[in-house]
N, C-alpha and C positions, 0 to 999 in steps of 0.2 A: 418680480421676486428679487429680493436682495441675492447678492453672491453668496452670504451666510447662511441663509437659507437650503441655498441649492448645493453647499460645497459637497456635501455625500457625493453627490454625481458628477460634478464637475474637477473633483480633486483626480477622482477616477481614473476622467478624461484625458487629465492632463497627465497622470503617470504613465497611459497608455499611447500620449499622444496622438492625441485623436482631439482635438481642438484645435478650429481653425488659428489662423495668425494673429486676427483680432482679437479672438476670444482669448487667446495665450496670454497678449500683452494687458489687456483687463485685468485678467485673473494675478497675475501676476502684480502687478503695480498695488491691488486690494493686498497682496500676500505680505506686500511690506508695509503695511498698516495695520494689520489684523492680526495680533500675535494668535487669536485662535484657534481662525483657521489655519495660518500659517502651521499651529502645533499638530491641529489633525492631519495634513498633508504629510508633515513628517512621520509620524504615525502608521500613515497606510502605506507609505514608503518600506517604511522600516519592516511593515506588514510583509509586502511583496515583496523586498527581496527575502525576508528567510521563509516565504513558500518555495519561490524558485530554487535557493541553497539548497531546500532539504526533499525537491523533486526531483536532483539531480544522482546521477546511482555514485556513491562514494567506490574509490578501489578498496578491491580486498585487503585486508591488512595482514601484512607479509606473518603475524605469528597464529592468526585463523588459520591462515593458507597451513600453515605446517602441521596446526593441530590438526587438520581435516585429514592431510596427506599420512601423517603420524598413524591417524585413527580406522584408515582405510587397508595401510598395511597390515596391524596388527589382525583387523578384521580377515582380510584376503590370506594370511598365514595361517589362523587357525580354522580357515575353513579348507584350506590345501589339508591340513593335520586330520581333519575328520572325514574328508573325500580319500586321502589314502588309507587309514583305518579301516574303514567301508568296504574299499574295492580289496584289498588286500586280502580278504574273507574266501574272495572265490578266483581268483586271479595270481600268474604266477607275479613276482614282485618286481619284474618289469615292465610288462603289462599294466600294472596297475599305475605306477606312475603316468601312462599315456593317458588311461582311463579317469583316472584323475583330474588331469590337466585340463580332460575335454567337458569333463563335466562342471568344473570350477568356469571355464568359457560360458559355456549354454546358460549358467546362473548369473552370471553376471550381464552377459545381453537380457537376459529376461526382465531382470531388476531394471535394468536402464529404460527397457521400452516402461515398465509400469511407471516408473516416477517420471518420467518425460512431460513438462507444464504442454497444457491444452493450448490451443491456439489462442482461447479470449483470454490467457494468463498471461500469454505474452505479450496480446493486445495489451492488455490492460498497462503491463510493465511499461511499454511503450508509451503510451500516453501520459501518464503519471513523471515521463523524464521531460515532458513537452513547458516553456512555461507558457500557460494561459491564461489570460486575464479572468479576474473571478466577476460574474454576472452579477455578483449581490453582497453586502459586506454585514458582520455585527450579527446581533438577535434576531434583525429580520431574515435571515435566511433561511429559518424553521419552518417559517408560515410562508415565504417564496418558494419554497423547495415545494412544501407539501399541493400547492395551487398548481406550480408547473411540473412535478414527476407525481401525481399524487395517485394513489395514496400514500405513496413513502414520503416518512420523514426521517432527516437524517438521526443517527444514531445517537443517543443520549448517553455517559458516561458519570456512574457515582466516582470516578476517581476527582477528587478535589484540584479545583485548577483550570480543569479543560475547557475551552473558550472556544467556537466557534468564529474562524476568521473570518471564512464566506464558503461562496460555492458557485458553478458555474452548471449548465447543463449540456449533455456531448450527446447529441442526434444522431443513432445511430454512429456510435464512436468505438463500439468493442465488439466487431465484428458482425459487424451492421446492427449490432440489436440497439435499443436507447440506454443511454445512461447518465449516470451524474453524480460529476466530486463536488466533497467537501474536504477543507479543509480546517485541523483546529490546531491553538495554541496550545501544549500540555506541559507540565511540571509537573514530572517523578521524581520523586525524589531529590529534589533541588533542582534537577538539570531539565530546564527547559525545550523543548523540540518540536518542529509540526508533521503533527499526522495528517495523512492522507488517506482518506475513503471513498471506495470507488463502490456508486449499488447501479446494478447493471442485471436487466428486465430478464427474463426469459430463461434462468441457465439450465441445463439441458442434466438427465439423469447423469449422473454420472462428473460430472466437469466440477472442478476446482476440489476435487477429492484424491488425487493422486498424492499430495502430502502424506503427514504425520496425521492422523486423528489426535485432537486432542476433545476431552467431552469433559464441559462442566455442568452441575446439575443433570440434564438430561437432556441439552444440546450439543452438540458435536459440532466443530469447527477445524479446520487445517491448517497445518504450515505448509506452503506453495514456496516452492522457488522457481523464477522464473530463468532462460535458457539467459539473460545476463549476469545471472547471480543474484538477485536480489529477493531475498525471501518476506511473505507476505502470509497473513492468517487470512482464511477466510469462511465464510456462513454463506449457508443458503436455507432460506426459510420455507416454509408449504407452501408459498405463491411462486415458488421459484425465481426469488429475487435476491441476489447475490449480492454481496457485501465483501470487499476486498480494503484490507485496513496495509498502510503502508509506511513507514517511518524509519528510510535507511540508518539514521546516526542511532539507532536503540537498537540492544541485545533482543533478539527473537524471544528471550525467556519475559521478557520486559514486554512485549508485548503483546503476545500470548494474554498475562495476565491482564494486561489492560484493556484486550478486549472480552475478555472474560467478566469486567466489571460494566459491561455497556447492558441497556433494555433488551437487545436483543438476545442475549446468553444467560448473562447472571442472575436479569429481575425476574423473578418466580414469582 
């Protein structure tokens, strides 16, 4: 088999380094003859690294941070204003500031234990910062995926643009259960970025629902953020097969909706 032939898997190799010495200097010596291949190595280069870029959890940007902080105050003030109100009914007026204080406590511990990301949330955040070599590149990944996790196939998306780069499979990767990312090329709105989606077997009543509900047509899906910050939508379907979509450089509004437009939520 010619090198042209084989470069799918041999360009791979070589990004990943996993080609012996000999094979290297082959490959290589064809690379400067071939402007073809030489183009697709660049290609899957340019591939891998903006998976890795955008696997990576960006910092918070210091005017979120404030809007958060901003948003959290004004919340906590007017709920101090209604907890005094309240106790002030039946309570002398110093009394009631204590009773106040204590009950603004106990609401806030409560809220914190309920939103607190699940254990395979954090998994999941964690693996998705890992970078790992993807199993399978291109179109075939549809028909790879569905032969090795089947019967899931990854998620299809009416937004215009979205490309399938590849995908790998993680045995037992999210808390011991099986699973497996894909990732894809997207362009919203002009601004290009890759998403990351993680479908992970078995998840349990309850798990990856401690977000926001958000419900299009008559599926229900969440915003998760995970214990590093990084927030995530996610589905879980009547097979209890979980769907975790991930794409730090995008507004959570951004894509909320974009997964809103995939087979699994939108196509009715």
């Amino acid at each position: 088999m010619s090198l042209c032939k084989s470069i799918d898997t041999l360009s791979m190799a070589y990004l990943d380094d996993e080609l012996a010495a000999e094979e290297r200097h082959e490959l290589e010596a064809h690379l400067t003859e071939c402007a073809t291949c030489r183009a697709q190595l660049e290609q899957e280069r340019a591939d891998l690294s903006m998976v890795r870029r955008a696997l990576a959890a960006p910092p918070t940007p210091d005017l979120l941070r404030a809007r958060v902080v901003r948003t959290l105050d004004q919340e906590d003030r007017a709920l101090q204003k209604a907890q005094r109100r309240r106790w002030s009914q039946y309570m002398l007026p110093g009394s009631a500031m204590i009773a106040a204080a204590a009950a603004i406590a106990l609401f806030v511990g409560v809220q914190s234990d309920t939103q607190r990301p699940s254990a395979s949330v954090n998994s999941a955040a964690k693996v998705t910062k890992q970078s790992l070599p993807l199993e399978v590149q291109g179109a075939s990944t549809v028909g790879w995926m569905k032969t090795n996790f089947a019967p899931v196939e990854p998620p299809q998306f009416t937004e215009p643009g979205a490309k399938i780069i590849g995908g790998r499979l993680l045995p037992g990767g999210i808390d011991g259960r099986d699973a497996a990312m894909v990732a894809y090329n997207v362009n919203l709105t002009g601004r290009p970025f890759v998403l990351t989606v993680l479908m992970v077997r078995d998840i349990k009543d309850g798990e990856w629902t401690e977000g926001q509900a958000v419900q299009v047509n008559d599926r229900v899906m969440h915003v998760l953020r995970a214990d590093d910050g990084n927030q995530m939508v996610s589905y879980v379907d009547a097979n209890r097969m979980g769907y975790l979509f991930l794409a730090p450089d995008v507004p959570i509004s951004d894509l909320v909706r974009l997964v809103g437009r995939t087979d699994l939520v939108g196509d009715q």
